[in-house]
Structures are given as structure tokens and as C-alpha cells.
C-alpha positions as CSV (number, residue, x, y, z in Angstrom):
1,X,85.0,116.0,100.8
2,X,86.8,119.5,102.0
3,X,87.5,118.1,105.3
4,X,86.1,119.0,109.0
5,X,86.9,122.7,109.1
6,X,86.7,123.6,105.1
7,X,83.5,124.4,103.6
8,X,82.0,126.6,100.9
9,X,80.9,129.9,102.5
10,X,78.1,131.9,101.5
11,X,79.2,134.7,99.4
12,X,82.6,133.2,98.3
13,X,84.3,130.6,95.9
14,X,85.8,128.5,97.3
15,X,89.0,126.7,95.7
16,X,91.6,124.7,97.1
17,X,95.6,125.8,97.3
18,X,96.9,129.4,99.1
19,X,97.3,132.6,97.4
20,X,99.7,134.6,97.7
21,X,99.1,138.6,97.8
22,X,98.8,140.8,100.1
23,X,97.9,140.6,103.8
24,X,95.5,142.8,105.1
25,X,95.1,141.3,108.1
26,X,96.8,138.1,109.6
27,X,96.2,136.4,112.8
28,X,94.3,133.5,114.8
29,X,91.1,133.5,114.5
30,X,88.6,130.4,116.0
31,X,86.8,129.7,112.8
32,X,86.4,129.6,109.2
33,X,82.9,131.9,109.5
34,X,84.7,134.4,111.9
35,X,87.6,134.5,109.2
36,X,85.3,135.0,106.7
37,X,83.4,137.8,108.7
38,X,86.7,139.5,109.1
39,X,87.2,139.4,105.3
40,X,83.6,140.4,104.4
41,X,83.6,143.8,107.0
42,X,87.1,144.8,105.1
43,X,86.5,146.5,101.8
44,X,90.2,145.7,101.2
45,X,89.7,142.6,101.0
46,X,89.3,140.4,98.1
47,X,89.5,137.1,99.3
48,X,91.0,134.6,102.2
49,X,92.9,131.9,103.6
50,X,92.1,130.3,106.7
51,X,94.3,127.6,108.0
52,X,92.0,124.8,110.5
53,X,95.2,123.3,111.9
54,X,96.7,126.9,113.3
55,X,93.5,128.6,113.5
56,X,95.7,131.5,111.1
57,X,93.3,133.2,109.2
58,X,94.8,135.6,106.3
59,X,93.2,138.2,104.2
60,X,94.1,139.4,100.8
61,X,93.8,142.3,99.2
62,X,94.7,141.1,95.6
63,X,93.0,138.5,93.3
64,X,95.0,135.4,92.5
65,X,94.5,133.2,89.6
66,X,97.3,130.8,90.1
67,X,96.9,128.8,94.1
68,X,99.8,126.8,95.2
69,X,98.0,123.5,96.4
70,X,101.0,121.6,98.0
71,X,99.6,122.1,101.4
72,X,96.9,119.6,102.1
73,X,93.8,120.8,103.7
74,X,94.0,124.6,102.6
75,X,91.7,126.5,100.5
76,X,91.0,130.1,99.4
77,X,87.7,131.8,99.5
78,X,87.5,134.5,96.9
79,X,85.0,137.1,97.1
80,X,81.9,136.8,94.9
81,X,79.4,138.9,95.9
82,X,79.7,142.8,95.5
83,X,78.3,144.4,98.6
């Protein structure tokens, strides 16, 4: 179970841990599917972190490999659909 507010997303893989990278945008946003809207309108971005507890949503322009999963209840949603 991914919890109440993390759940695969159409269009992304989703893994659990943060990224880090770069930020191409940061800030709150209500919910995952607006988060991932604001990734999927971006061509910068290339995948992103949204955080239920803050409502912070993060998106990345760089691929990760590596996710530091000591934060329980984040995940990453990497891009995997070309547009």
C-alpha cells in the first residue's frame, strides 16, 4: 500500500525515496494529479516529487537513478511517456 495521497500516475513510474536534481519548479500544490500536471505541461521536466503532508510539490529537471528513501511516505514519479 502507497498510502492515502501516493498512487501510480498515468504516464509515470512511480518509485519510492526523493531525488535530488534540479528544481524547476517548487511550491504547494493541492494534489498529487495537479503536481503531476505541472510536471507533464513543463518540457523541463523529467520527473517529480510531491510531498502529501506539506502539499510541496517539486519538479526535476534531471534523471536520478539512486532515491534517498529515509523519508516515509515520499515517492518520485519519473517520466515515462514521450509526448
Amino acid at each position: 500500500m502507497h498510502g492515502a495521497y501516493s498512487f501510480p500516475v498515468a504516464g509515470f513510474k512511480m518509485r519510492r525515496g526523493e531525488c535530488t536534481g534540479s528544481d524547476v519548479t517548487t511550491g504547494v500544490i493541492a494534489t498529487l494529479l495537479q503536481c503531476a500536471a505541472s510536471c507533464l505541461y513543463n518540457p523541463s521536466c523529467m520527473n517529480f516529487i510531491y510531498k502529501p503532508s506539506t502539499q510541496h510539490c517539486l519538479t526535476r529537471s534531471s534523471v536520478c537513478t539512486v532515491s534517498n528513501t529515509s523519508e516515509v511516505g515520499i515517492f518520485t514519479y519519473d517520466l515515462s511517456m514521450v509526448l
